[in-house]
N, CA, C and O atoms as a Maestro MAE file, in Angstrom:
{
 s_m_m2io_version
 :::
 2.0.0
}

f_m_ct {
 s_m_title
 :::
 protein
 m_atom[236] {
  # First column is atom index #
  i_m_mmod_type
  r_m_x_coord
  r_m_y_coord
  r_m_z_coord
  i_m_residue_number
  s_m_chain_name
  s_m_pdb_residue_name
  s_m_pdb_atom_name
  i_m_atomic_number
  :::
  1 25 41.829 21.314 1.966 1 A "UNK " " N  " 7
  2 3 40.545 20.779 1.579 1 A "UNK " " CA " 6
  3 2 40.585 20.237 0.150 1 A "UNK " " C  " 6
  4 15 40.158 19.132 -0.184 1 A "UNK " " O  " 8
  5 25 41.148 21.140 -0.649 2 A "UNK " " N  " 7
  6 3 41.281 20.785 -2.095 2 A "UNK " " CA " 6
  7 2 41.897 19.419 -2.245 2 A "UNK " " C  " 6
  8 15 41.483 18.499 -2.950 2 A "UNK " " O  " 8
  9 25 42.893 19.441 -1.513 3 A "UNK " " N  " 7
  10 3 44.393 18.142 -1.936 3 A "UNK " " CA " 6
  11 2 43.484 16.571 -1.307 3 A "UNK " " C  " 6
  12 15 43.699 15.478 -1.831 3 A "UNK " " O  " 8
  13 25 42.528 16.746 -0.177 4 A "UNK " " N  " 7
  14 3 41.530 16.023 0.728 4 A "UNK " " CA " 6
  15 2 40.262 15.394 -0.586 4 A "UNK " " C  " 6
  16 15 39.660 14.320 -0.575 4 A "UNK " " O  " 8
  17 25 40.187 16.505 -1.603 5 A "UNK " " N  " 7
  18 3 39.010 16.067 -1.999 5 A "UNK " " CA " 6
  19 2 39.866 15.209 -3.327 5 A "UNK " " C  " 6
  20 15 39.669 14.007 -3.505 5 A "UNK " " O  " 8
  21 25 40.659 15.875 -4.052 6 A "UNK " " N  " 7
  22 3 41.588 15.391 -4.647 6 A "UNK " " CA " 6
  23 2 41.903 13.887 -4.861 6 A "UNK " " C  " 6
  24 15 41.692 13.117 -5.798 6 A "UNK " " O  " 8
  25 25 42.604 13.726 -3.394 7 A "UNK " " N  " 7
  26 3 43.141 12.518 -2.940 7 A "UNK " " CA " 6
  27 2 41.889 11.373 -2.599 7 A "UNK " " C  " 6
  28 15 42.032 10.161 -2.762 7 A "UNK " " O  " 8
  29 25 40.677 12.011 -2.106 8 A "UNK " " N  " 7
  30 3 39.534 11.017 -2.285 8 A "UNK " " CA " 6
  31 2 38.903 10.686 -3.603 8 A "UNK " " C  " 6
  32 15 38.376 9.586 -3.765 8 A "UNK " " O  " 8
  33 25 38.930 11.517 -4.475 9 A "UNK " " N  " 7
  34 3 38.863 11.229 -5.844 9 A "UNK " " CA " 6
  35 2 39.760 10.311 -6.887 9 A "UNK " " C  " 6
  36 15 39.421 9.542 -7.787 9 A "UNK " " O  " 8
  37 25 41.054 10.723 -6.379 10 A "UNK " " N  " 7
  38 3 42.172 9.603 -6.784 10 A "UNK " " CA " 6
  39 2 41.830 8.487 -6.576 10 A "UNK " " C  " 6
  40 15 41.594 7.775 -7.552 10 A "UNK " " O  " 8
  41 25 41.683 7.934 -5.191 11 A "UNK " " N  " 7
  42 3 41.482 6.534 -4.756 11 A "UNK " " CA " 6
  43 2 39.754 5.955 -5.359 11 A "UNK " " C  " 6
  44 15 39.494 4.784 -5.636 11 A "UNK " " O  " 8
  45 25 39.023 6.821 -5.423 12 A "UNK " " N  " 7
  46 3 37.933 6.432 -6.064 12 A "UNK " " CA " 6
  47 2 38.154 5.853 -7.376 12 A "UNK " " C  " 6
  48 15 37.602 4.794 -7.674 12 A "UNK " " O  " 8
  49 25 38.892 6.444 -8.157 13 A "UNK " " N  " 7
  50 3 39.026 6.189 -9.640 13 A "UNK " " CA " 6
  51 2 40.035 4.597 -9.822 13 A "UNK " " C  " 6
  52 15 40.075 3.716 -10.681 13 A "UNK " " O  " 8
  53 25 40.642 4.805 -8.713 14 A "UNK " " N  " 7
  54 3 42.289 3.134 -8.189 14 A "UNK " " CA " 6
  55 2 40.881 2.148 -8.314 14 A "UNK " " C  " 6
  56 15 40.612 1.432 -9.278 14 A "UNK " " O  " 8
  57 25 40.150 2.301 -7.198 15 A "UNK " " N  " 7
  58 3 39.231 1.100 -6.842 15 A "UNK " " CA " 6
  59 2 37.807 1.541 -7.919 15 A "UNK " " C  " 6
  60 15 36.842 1.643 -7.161 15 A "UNK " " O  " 8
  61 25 37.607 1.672 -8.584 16 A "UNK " " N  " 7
  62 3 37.079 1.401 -9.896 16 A "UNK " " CA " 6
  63 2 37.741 1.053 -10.898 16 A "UNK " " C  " 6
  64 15 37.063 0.476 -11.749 16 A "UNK " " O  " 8
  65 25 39.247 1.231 -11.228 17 A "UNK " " N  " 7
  66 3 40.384 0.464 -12.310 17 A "UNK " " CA " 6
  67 2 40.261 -0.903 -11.595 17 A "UNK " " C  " 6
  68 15 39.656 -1.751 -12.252 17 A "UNK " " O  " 8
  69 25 40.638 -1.220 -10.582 18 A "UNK " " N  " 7
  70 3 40.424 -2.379 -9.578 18 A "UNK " " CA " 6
  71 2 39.617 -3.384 -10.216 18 A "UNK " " C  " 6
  72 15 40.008 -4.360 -10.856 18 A "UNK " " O  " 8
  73 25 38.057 -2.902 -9.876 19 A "UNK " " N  " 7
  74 3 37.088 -3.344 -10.205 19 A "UNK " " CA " 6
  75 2 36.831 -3.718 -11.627 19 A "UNK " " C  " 6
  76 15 36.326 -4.803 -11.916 19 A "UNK " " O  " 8
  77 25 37.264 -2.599 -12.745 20 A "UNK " " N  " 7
  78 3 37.161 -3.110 -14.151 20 A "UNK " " CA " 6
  79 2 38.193 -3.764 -14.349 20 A "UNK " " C  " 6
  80 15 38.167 -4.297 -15.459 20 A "UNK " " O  " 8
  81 25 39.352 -4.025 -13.614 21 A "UNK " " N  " 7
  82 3 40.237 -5.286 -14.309 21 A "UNK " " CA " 6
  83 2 39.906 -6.705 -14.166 21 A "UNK " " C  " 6
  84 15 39.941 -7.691 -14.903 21 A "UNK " " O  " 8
  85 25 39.549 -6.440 -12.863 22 A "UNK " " N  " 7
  86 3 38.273 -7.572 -12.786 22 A "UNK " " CA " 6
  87 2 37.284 -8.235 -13.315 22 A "UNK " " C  " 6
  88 15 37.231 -9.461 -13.219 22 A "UNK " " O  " 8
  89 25 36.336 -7.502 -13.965 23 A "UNK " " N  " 7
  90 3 35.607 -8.049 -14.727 23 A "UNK " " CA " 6
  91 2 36.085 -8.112 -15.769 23 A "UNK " " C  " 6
  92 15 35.501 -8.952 -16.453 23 A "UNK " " O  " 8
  93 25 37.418 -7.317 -16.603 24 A "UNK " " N  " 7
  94 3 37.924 -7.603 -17.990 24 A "UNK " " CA " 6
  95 2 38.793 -9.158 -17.281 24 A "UNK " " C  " 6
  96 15 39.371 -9.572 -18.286 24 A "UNK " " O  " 8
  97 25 38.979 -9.684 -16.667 25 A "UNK " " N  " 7
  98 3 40.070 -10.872 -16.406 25 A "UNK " " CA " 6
  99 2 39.762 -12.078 -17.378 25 A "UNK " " C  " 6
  100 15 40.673 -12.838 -17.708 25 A "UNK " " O  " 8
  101 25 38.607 -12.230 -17.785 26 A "UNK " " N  " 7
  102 3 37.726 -13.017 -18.610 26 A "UNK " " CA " 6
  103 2 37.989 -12.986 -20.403 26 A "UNK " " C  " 6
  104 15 38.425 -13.821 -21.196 26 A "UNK " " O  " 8
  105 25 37.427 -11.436 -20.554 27 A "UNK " " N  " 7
  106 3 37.949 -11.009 -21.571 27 A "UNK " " CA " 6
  107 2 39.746 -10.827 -21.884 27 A "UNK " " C  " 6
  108 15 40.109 -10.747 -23.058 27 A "UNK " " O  " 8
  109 25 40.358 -10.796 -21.221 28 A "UNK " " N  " 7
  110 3 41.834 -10.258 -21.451 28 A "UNK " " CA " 6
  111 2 42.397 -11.600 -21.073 28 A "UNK " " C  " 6
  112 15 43.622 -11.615 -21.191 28 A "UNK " " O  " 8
  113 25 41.653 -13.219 -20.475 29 A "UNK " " N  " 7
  114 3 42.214 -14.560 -21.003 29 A "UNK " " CA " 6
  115 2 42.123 -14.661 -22.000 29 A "UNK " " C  " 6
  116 15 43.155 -14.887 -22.631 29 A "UNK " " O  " 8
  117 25 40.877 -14.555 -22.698 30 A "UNK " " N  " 7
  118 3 40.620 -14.836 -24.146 30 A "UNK " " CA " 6
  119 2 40.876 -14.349 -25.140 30 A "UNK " " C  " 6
  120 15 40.640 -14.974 -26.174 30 A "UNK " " O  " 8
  121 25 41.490 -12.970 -25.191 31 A "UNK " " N  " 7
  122 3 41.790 -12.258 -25.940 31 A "UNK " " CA " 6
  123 2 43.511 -12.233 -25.900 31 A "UNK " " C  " 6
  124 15 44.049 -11.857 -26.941 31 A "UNK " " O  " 8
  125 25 44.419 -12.625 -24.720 32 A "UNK " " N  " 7
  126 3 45.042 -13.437 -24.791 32 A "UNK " " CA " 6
  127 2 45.894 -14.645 -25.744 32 A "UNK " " C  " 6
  128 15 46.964 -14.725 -26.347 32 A "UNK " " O  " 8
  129 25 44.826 -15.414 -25.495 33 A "UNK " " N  " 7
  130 3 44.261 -16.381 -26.334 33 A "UNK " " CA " 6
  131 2 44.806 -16.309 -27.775 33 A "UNK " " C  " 6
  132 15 45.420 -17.308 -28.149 33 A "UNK " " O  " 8
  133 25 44.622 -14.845 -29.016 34 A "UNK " " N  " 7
  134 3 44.876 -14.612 -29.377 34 A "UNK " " CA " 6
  135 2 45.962 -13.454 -30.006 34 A "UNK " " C  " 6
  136 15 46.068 -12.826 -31.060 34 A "UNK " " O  " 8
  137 25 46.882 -13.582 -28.402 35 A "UNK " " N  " 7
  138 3 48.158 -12.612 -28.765 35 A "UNK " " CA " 6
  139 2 47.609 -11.131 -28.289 35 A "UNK " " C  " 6
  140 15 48.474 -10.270 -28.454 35 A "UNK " " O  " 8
  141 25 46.502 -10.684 -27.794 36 A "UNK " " N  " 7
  142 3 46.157 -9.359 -27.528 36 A "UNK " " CA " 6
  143 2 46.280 -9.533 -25.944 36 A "UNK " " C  " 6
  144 15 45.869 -10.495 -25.295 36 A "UNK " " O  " 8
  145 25 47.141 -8.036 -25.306 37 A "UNK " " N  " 7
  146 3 46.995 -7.759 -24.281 37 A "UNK " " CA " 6
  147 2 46.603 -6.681 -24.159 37 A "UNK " " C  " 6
  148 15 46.936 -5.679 -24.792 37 A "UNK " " O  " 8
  149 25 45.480 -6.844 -22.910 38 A "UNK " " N  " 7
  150 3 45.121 -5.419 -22.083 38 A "UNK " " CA " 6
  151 2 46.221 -4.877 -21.303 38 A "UNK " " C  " 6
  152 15 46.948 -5.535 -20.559 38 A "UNK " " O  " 8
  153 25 46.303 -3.420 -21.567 39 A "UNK " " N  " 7
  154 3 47.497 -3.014 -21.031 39 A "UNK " " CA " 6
  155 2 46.462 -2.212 -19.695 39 A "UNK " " C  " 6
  156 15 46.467 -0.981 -19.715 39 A "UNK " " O  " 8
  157 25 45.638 -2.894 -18.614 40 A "UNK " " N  " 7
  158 3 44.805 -2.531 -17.410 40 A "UNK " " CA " 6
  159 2 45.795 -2.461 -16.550 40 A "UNK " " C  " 6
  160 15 45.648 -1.539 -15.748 40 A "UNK " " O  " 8
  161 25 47.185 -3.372 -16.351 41 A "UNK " " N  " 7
  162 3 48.134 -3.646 -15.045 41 A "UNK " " CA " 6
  163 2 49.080 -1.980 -15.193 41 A "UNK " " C  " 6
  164 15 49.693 -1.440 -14.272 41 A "UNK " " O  " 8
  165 25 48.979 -1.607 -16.218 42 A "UNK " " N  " 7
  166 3 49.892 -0.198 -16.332 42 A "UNK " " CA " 6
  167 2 48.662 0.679 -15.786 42 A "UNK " " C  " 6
  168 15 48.899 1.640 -15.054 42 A "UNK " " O  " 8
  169 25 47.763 0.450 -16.031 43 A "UNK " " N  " 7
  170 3 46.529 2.153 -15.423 43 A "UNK " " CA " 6
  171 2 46.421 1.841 -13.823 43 A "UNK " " C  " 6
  172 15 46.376 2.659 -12.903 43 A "UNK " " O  " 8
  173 25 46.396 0.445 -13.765 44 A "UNK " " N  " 7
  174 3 46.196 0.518 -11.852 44 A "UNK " " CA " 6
  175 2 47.178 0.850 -11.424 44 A "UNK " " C  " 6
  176 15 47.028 1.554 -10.425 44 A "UNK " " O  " 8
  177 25 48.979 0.542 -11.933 45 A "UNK " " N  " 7
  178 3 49.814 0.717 -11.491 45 A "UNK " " CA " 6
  179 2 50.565 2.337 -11.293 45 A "UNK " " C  " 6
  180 15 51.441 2.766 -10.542 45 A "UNK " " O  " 8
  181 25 49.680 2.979 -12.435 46 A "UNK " " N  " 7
  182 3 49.888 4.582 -12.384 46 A "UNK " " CA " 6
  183 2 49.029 5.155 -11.618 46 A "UNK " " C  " 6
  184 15 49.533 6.146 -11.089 46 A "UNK " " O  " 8
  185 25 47.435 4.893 -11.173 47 A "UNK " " N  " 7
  186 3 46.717 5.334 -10.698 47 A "UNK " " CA " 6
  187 2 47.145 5.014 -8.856 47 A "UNK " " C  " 6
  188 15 46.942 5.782 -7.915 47 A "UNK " " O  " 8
  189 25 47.627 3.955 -8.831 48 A "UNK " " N  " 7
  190 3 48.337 3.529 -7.077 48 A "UNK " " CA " 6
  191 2 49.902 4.344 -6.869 48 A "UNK " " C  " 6
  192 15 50.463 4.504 -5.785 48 A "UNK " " O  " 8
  193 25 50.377 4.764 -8.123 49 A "UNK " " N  " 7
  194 3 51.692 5.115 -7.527 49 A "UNK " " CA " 6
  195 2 51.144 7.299 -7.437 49 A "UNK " " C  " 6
  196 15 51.857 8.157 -6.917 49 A "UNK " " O  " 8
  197 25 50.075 7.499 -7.962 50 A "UNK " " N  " 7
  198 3 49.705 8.811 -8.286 50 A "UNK " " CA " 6
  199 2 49.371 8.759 -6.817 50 A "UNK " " C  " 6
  200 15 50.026 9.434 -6.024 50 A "UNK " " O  " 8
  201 25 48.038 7.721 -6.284 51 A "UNK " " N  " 7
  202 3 47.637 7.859 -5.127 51 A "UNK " " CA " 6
  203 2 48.426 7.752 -3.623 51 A "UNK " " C  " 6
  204 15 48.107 8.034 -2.468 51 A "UNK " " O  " 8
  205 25 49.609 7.202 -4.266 52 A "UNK " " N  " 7
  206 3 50.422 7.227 -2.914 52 A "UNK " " CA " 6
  207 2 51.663 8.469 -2.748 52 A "UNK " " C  " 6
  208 15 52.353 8.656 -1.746 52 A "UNK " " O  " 8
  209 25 51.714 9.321 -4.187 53 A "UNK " " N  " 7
  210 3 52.401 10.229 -3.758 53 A "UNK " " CA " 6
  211 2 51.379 11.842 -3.199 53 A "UNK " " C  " 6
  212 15 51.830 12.979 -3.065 53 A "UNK " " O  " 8
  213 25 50.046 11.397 -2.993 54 A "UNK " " N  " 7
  214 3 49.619 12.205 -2.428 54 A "UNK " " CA " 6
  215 2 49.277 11.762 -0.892 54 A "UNK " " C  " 6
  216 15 48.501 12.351 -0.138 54 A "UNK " " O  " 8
  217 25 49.709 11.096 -0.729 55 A "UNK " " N  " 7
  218 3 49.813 10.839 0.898 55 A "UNK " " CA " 6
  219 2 50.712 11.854 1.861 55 A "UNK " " C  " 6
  220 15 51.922 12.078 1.856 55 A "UNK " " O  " 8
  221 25 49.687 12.357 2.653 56 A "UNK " " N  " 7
  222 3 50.144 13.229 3.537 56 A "UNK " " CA " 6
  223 2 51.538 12.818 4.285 56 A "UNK " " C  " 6
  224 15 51.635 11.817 4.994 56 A "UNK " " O  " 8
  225 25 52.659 13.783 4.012 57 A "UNK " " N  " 7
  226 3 53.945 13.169 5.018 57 A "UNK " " CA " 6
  227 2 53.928 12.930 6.840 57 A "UNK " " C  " 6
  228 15 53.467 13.698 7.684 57 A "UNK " " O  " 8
  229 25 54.304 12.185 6.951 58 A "UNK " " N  " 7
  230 3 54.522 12.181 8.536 58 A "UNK " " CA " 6
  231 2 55.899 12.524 9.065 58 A "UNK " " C  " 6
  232 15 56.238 12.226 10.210 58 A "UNK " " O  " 8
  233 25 56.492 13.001 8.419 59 A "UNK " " N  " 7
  234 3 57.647 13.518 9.299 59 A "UNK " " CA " 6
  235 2 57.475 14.829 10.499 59 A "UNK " " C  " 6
  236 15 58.446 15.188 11.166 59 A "UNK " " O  " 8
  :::
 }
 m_bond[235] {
  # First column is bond index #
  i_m_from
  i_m_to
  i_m_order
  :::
  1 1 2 1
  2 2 3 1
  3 3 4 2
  4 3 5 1
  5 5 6 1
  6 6 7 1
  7 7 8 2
  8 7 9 1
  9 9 10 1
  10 10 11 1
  11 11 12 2
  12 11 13 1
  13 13 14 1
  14 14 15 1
  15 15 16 2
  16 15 17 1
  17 17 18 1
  18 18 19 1
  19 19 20 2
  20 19 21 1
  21 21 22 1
  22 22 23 1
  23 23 24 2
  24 23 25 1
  25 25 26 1
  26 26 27 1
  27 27 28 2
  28 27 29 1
  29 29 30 1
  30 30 31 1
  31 31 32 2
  32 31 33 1
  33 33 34 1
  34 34 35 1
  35 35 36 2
  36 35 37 1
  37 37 38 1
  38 38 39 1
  39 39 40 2
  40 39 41 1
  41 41 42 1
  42 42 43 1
  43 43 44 2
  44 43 45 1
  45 45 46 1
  46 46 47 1
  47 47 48 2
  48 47 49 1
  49 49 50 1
  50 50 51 1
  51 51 52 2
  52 51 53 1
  53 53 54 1
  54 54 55 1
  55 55 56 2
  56 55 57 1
  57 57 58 1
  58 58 59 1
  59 59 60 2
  60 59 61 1
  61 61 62 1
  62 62 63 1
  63 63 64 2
  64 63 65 1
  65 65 66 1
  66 66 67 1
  67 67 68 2
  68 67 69 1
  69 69 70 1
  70 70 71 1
  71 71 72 2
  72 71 73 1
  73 73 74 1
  74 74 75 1
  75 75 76 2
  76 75 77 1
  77 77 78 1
  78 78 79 1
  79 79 80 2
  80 79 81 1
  81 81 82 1
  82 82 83 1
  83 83 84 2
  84 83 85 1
  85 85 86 1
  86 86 87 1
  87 87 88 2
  88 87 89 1
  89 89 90 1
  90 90 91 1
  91 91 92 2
  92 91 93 1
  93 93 94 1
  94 94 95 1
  95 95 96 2
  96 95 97 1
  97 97 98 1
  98 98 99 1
  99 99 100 2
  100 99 101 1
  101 101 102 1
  102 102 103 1
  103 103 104 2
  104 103 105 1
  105 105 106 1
  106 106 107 1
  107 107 108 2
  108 107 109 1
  109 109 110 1
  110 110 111 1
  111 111 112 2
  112 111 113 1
  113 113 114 1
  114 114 115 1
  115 115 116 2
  116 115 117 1
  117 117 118 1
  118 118 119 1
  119 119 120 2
  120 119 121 1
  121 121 122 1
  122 122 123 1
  123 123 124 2
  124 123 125 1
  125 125 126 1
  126 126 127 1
  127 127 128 2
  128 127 129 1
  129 129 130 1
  130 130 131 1
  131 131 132 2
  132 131 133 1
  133 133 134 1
  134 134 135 1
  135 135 136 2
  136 135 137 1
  137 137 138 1
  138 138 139 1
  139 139 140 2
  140 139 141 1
  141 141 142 1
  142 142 143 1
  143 143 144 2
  144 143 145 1
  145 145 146 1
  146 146 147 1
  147 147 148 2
  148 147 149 1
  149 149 150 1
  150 150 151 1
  151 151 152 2
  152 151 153 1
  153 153 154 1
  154 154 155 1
  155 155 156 2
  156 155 157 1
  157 157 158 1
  158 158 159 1
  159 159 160 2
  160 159 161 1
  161 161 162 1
  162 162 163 1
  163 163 164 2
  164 163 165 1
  165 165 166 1
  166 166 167 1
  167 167 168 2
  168 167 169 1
  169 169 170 1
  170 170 171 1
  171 171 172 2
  172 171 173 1
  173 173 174 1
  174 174 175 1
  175 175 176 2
  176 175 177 1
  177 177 178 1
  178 178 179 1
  179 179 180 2
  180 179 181 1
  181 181 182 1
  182 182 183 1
  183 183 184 2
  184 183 185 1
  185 185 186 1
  186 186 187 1
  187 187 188 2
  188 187 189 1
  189 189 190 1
  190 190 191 1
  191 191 192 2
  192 191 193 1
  193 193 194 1
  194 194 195 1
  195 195 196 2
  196 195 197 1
  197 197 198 1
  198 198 199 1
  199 199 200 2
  200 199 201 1
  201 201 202 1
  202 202 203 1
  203 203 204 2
  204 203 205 1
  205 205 206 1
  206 206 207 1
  207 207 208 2
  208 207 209 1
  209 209 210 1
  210 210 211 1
  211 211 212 2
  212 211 213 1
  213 213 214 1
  214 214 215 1
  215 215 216 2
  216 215 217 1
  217 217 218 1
  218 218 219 1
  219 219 220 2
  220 219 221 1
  221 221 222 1
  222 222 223 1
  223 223 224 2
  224 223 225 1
  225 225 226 1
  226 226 227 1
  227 227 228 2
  228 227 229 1
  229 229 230 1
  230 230 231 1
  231 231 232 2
  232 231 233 1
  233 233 234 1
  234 234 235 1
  235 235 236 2
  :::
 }
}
């Protein structure tokens, strides 16, 4: 139950990073612009590789 609520919480938090990279895409051209990067592609990319090692095995 725990690892269930866990793992639905994980993916909640993926698809809200999702969502705010999204609306930063605007801000993080323009800021860009001037040599600044959002480092957003490293938090979705830790938050998707967290969420997929809690995937239940099928063996």
């Amino acid at each position: 139950m725990e690892n269930r609520l866990f793992r639905s919480a994980l993916f909640a938090t993926y698809q809200l990073t999702l969502l705010l990279g999204i609306t930063l895409l605007p801000v993080a051209l323009v800021a860009r612009q001037f040599g600044v990067t959002l480092p957003i592609h490293r938090i979705v990319t830790r938050l998707a590789d967290a969420y997929e090692d809690t995937a239940p095995n099928s063996d």
